[in-house]
Gaussian input, Z-matrix of N, CA and C with variables (Angstrom, degrees):
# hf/3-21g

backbone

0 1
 N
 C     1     B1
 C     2     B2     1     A1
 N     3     B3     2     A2     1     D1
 C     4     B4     3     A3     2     D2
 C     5     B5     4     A4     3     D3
 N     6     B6     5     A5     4     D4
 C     7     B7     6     A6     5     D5
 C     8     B8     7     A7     6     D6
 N     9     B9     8     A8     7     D7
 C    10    B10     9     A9     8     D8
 C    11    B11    10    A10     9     D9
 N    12    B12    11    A11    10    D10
 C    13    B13    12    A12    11    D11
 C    14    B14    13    A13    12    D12
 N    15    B15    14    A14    13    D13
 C    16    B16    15    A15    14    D14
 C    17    B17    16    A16    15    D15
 N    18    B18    17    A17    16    D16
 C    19    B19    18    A18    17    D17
 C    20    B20    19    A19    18    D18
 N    21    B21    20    A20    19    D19
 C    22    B22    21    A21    20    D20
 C    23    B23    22    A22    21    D21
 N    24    B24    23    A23    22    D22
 C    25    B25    24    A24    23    D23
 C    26    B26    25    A25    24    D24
 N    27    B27    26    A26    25    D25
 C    28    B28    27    A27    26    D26
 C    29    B29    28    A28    27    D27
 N    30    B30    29    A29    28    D28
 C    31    B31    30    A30    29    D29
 C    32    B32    31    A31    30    D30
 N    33    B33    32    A32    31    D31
 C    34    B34    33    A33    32    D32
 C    35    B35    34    A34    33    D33
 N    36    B36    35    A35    34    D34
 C    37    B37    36    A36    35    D35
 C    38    B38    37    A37    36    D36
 N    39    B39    38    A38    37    D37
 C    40    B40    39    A39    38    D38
 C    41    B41    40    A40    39    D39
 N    42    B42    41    A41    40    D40
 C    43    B43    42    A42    41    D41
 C    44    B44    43    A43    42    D42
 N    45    B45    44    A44    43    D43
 C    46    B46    45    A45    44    D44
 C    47    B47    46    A46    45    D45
 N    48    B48    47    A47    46    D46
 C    49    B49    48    A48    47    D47
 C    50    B50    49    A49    48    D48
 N    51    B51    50    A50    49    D49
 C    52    B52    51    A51    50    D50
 C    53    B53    52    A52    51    D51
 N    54    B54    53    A53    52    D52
 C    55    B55    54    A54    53    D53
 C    56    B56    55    A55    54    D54
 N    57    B57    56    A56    55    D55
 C    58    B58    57    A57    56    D56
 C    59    B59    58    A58    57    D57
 N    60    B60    59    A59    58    D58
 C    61    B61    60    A60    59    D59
 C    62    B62    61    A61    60    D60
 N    63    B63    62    A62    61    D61
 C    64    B64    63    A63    62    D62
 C    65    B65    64    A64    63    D63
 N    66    B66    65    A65    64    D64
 C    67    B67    66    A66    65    D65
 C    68    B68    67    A67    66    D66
 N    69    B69    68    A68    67    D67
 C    70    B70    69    A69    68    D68
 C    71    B71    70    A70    69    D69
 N    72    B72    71    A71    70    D70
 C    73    B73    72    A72    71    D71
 C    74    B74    73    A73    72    D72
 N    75    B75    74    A74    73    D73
 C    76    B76    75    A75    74    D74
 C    77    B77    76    A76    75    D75
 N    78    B78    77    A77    76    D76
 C    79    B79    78    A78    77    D77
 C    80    B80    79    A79    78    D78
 N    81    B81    80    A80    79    D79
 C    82    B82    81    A81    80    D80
 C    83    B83    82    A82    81    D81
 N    84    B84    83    A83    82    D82
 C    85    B85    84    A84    83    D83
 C    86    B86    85    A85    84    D84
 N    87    B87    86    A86    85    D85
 C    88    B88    87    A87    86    D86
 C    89    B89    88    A88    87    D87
 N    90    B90    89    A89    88    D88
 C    91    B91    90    A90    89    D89
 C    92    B92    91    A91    90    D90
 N    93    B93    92    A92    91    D91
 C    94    B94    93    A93    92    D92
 C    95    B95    94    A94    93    D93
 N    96    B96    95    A95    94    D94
 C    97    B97    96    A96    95    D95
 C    98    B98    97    A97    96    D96
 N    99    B99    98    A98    97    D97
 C   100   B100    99    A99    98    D98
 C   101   B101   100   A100    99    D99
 N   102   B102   101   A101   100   D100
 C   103   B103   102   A102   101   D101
 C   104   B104   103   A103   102   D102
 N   105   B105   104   A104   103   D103
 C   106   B106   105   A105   104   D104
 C   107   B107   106   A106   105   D105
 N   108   B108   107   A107   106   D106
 C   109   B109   108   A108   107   D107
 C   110   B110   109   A109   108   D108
 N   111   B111   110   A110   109   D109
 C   112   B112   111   A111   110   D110
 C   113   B113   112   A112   111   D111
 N   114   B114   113   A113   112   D112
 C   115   B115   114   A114   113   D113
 C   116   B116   115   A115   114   D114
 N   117   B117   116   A116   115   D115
 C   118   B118   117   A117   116   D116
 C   119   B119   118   A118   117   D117
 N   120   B120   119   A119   118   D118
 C   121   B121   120   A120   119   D119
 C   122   B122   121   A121   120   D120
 N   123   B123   122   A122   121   D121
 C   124   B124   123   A123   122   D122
 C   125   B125   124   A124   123   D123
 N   126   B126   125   A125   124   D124
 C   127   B127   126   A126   125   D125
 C   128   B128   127   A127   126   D126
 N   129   B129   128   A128   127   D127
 C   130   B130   129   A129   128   D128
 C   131   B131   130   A130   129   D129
 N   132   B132   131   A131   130   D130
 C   133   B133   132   A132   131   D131
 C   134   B134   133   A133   132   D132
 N   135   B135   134   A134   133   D133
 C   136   B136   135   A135   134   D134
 C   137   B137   136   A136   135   D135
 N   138   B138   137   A137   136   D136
 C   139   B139   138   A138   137   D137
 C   140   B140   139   A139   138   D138
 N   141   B141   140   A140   139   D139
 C   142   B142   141   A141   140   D140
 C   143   B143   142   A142   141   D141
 N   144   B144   143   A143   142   D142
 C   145   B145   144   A144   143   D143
 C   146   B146   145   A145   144   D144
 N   147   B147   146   A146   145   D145
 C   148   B148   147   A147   146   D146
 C   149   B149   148   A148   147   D147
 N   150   B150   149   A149   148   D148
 C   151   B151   150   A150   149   D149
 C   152   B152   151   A151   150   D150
 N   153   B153   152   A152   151   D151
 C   154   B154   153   A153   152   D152
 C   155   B155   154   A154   153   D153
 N   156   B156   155   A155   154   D154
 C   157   B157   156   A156   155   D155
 C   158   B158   157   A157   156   D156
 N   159   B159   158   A158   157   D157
 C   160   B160   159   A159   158   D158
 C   161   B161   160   A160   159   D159

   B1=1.4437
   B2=1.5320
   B3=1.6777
   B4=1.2269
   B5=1.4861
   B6=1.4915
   B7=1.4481
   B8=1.4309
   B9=1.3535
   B10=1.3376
   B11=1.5616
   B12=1.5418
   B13=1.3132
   B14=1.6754
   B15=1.0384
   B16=1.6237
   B17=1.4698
   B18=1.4078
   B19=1.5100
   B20=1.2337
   B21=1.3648
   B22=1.2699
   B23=1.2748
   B24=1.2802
   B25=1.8496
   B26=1.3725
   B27=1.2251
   B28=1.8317
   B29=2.0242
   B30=0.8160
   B31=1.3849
   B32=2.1785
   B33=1.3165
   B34=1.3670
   B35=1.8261
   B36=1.1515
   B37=1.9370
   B38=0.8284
   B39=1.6932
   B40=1.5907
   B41=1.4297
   B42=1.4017
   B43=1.9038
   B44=1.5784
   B45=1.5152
   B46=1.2542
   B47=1.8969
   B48=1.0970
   B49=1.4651
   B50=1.4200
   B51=1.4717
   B52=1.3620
   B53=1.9287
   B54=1.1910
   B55=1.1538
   B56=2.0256
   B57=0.9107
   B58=1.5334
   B59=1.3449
   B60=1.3173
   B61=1.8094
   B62=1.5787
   B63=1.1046
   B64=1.4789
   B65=1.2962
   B66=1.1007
   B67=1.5919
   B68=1.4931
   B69=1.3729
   B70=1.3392
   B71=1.2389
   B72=1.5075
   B73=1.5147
   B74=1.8791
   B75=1.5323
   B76=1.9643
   B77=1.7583
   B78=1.4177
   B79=0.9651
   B80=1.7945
   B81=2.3527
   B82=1.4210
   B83=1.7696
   B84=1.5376
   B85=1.0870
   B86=1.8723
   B87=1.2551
   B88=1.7623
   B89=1.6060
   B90=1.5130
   B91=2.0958
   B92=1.8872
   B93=1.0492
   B94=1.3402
   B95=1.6112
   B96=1.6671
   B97=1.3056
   B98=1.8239
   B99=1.0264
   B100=1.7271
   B101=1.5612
   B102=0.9414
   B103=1.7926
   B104=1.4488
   B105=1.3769
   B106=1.5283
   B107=2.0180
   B108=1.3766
   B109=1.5767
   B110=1.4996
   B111=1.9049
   B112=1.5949
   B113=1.3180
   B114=1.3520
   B115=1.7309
   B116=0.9922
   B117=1.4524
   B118=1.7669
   B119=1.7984
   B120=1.3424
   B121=1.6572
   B122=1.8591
   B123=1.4018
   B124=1.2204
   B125=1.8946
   B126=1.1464
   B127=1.6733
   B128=1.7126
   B129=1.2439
   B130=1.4452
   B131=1.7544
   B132=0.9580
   B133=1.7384
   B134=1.6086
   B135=2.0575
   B136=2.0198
   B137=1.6040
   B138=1.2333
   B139=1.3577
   B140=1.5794
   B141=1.3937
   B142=1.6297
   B143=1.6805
   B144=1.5559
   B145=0.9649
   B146=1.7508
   B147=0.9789
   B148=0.9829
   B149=1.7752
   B150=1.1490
   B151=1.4805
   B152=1.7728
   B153=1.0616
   B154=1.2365
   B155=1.4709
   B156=1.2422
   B157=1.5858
   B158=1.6041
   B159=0.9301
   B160=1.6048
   B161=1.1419
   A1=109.88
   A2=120.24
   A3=121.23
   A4=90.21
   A5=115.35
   A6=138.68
   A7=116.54
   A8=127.59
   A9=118.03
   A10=122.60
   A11=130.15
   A12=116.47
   A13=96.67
   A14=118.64
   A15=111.08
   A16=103.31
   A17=147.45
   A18=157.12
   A19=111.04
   A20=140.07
   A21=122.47
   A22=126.46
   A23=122.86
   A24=124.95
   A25=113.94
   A26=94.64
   A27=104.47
   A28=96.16
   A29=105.89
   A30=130.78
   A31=108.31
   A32=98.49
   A33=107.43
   A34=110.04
   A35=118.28
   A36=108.84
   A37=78.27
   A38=130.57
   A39=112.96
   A40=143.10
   A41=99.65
   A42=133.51
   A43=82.14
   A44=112.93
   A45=91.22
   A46=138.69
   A47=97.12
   A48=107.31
   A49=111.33
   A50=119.14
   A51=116.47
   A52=110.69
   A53=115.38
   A54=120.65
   A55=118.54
   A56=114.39
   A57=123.85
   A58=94.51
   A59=126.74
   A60=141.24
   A61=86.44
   A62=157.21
   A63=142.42
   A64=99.00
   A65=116.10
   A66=101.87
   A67=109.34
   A68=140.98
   A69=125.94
   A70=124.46
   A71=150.37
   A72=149.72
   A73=101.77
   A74=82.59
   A75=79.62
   A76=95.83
   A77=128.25
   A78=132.05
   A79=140.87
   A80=82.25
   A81=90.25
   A82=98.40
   A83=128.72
   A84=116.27
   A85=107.43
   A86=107.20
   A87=104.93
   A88=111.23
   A89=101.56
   A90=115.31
   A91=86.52
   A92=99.53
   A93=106.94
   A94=122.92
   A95=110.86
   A96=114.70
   A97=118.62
   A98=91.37
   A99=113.41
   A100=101.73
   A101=111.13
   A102=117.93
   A103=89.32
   A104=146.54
   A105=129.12
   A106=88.69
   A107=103.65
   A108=116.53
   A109=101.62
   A110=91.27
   A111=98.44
   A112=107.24
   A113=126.63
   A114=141.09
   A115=90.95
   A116=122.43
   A117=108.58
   A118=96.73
   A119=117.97
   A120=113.49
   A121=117.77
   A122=92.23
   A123=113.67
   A124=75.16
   A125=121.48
   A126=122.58
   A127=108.33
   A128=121.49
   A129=116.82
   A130=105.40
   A131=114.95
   A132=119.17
   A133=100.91
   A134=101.69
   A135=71.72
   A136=100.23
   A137=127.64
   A138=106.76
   A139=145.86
   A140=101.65
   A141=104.84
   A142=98.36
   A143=130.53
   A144=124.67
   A145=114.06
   A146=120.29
   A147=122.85
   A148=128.11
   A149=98.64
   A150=120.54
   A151=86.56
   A152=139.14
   A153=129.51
   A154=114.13
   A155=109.36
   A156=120.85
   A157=90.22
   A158=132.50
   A159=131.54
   A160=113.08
   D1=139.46
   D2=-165.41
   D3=-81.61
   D4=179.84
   D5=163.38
   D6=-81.18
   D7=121.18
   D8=164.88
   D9=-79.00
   D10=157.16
   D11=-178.69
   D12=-140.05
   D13=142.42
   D14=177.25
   D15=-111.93
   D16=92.80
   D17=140.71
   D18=-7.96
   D19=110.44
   D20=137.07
   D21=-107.76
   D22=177.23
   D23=-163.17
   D24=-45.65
   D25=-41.54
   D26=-168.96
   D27=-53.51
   D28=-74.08
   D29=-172.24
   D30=-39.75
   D31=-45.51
   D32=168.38
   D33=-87.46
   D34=-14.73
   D35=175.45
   D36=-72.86
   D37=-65.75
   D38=-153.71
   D39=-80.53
   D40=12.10
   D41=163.33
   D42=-81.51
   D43=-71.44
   D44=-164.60
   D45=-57.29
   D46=-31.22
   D47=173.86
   D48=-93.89
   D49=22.86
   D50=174.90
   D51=45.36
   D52=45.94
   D53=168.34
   D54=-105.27
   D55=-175.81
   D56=-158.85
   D57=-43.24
   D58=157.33
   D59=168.28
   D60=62.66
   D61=13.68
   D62=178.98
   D63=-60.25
   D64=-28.03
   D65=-174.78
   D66=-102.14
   D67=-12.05
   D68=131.28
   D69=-38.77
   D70=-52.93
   D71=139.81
   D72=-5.61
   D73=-59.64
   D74=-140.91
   D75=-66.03
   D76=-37.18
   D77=171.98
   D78=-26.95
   D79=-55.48
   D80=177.19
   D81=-98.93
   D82=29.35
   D83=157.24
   D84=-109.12
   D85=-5.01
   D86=165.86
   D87=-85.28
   D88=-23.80
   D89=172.49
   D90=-60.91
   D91=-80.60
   D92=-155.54
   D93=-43.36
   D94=-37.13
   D95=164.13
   D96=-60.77
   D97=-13.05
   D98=-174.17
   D99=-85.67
   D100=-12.22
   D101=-168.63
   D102=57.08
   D103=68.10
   D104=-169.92
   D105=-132.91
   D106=-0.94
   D107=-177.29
   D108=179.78
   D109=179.57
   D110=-166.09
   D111=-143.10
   D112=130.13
   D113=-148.04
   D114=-104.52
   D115=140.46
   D116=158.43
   D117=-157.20
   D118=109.76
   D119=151.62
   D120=-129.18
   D121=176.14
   D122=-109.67
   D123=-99.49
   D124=141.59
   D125=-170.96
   D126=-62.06
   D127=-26.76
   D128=164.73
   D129=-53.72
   D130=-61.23
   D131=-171.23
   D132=-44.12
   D133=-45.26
   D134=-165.18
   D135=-89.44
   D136=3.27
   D137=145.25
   D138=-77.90
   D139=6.97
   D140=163.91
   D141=-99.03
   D142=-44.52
   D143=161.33
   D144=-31.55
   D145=-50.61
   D146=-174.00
   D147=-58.89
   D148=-35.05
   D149=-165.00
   D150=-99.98
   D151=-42.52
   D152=179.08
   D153=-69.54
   D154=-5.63
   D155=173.15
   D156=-83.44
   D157=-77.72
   D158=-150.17
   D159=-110.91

């Protein structure tokens, strides 16, 4: 059985801006392309993600 992981914004700005744990992000998104685990957040998150983009 894979691992589940639940993402929130904090955790993906700072993948995105290459800030602290970015490489925890990038990791369980090379697991996850791997089917080796399973990502899941929550549609509020990618709308603060979102808005912190623009």
């Amino acid at each position: 059985m894979n691992d589940v992981y639940i993402l929130d914004a904090c955790s993906l700005i700072a993948y995105l801006n290459d800030e602290k744990g970015a490489d925890n992000v990038k990791d369980l998104l090379i697991k996850s392309g791997n089917d080796e685990c399973s990502l899941y957040i929550h549609m509020i998150n990618l709308y603060e993600i979102y808005y912190d983009f623009f």
